[in-house]
C-alpha positions in Angstrom: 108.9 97.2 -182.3 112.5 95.1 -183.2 114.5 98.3 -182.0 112.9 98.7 -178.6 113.0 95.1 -177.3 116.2 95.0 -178.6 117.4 97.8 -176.4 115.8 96.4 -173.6 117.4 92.7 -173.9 121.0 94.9 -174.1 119.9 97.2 -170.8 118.9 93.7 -169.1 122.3 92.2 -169.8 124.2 95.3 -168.5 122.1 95.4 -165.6 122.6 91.4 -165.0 126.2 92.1 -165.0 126.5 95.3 -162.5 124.2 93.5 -160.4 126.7 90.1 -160.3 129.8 91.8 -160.0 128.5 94.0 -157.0 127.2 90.8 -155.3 130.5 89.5 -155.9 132.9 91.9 -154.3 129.9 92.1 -151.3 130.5 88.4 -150.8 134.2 88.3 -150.8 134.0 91.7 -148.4 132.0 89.7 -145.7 133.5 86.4 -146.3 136.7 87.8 -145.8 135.6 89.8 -142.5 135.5 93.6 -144.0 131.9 95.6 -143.5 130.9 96.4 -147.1 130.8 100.0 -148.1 128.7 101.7 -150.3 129.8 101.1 -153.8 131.4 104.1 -155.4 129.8 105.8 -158.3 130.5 104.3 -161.3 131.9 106.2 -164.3 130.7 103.6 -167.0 126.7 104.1 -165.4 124.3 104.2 -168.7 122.0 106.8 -168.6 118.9 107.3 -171.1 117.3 110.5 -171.6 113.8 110.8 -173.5 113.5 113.5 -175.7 110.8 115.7 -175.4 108.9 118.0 -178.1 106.3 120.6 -177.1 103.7 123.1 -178.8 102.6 126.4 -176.9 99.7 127.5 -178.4 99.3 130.5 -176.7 98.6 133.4 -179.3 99.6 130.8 -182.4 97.5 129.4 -185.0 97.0 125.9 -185.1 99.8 124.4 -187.9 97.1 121.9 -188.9 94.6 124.0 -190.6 94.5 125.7 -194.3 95.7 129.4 -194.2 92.6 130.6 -196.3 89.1 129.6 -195.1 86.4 129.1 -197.2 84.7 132.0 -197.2 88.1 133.9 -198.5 88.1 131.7 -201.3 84.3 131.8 -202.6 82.9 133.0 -204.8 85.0 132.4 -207.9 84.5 134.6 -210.5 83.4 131.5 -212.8 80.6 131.0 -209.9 78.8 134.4 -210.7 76.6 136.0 -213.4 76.0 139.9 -213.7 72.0 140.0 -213.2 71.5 143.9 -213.2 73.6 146.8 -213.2 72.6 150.0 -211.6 74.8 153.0 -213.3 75.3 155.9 -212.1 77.6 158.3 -213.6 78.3 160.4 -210.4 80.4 157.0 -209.3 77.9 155.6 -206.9 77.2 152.5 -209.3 75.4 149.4 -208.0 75.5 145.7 -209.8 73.3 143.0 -209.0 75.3 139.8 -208.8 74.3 135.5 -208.5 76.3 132.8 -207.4 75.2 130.0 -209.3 75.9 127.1 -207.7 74.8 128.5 -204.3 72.2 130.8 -205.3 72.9 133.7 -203.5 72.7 137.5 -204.6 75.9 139.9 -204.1 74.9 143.6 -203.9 77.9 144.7 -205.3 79.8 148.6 -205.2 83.4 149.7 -206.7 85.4 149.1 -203.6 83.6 145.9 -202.1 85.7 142.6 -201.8 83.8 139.4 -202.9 86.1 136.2 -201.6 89.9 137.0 -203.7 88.1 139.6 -205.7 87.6 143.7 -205.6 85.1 145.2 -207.8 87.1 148.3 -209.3 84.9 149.3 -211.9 81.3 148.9 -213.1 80.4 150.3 -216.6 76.6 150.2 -217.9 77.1 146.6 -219.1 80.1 145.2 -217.2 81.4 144.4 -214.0 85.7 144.1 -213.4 87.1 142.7 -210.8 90.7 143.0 -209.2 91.5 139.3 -208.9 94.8 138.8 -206.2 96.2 134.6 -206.4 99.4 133.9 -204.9 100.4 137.0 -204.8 100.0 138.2 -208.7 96.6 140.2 -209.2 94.6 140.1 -212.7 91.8 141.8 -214.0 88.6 140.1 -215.5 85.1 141.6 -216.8 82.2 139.9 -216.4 79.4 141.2 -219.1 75.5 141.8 -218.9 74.0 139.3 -221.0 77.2 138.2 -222.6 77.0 134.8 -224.2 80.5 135.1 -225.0 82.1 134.5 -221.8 83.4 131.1 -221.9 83.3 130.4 -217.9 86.3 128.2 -216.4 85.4 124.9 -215.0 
């Protein structure tokens, strides 16, 4: 708030002045008998421009929101447990899988994508996944019945 009142007090002042020495030279025009003219264009004017910013969102995404959603994030592999596995040794292998804070049941195949993760292999007792963060991609397995697996907070 000091900066524009301060600016304002100093365009006042410079407009006090142009104002008093214009009415000057008016009166000494018509006291002395001359028709005042139009004042010529002054070369020390002060002019203020406003700069202005603008977002087109036409065919943009909006800058404010997070470039993942949640459902590409969820379910972490931490979040599941292997509840049955379907084998089948001609490659058309099922597994049965539970999130376990939300309760809900993947149907999973090799191939299907599950949030960040692809299931590339099942195995009679296992489940591994093709995990891709930031750009790096990791493998983990999660077991049948494997008490074992130490599951990351």
């Amino acid at each position: 708030m000091f900066m524009p009142s301060l600016v304002r007090t100093a365009l006042a002042v410079v407009a006090l002045c142009l104002c008093a020495a214009g009415a000057g030279a008016q009166a000494r025009n018509v006291a002395g008998g001359e028709v005042p003219k139009a004042a010529p264009a002054r070369s020390n004017e002060i002019s203020l421009y406003r700069e202005v910013f603008g977002y087109s969102a036409d065919g943009r995404r909006d800058p404010f929101l997070s470039l993942m959603n949640s459902e590409e994030l969820r379910p972490m592999i931490s979040d599941l447990q292997l509840v049955v596995v379907l084998f089948d040794r001609g490659g058309d292998s099922r597994a049965v899988l539970r999130d376990l804070n939300t309760k809900e049941q993947y149907n999973a195949k090799v191939g299907q994508t599950l949030g960040r993760m692809r299931v590339s292999q099942i195995t009679p007792k296992a489940v591994t996944f093709t995990i891709l963060e930031f750009g790096e991609s990791r493998q983990e397995t999660l077991a049948l019945n494997d008490s074992t697996y130490a599951r990351k907070p």
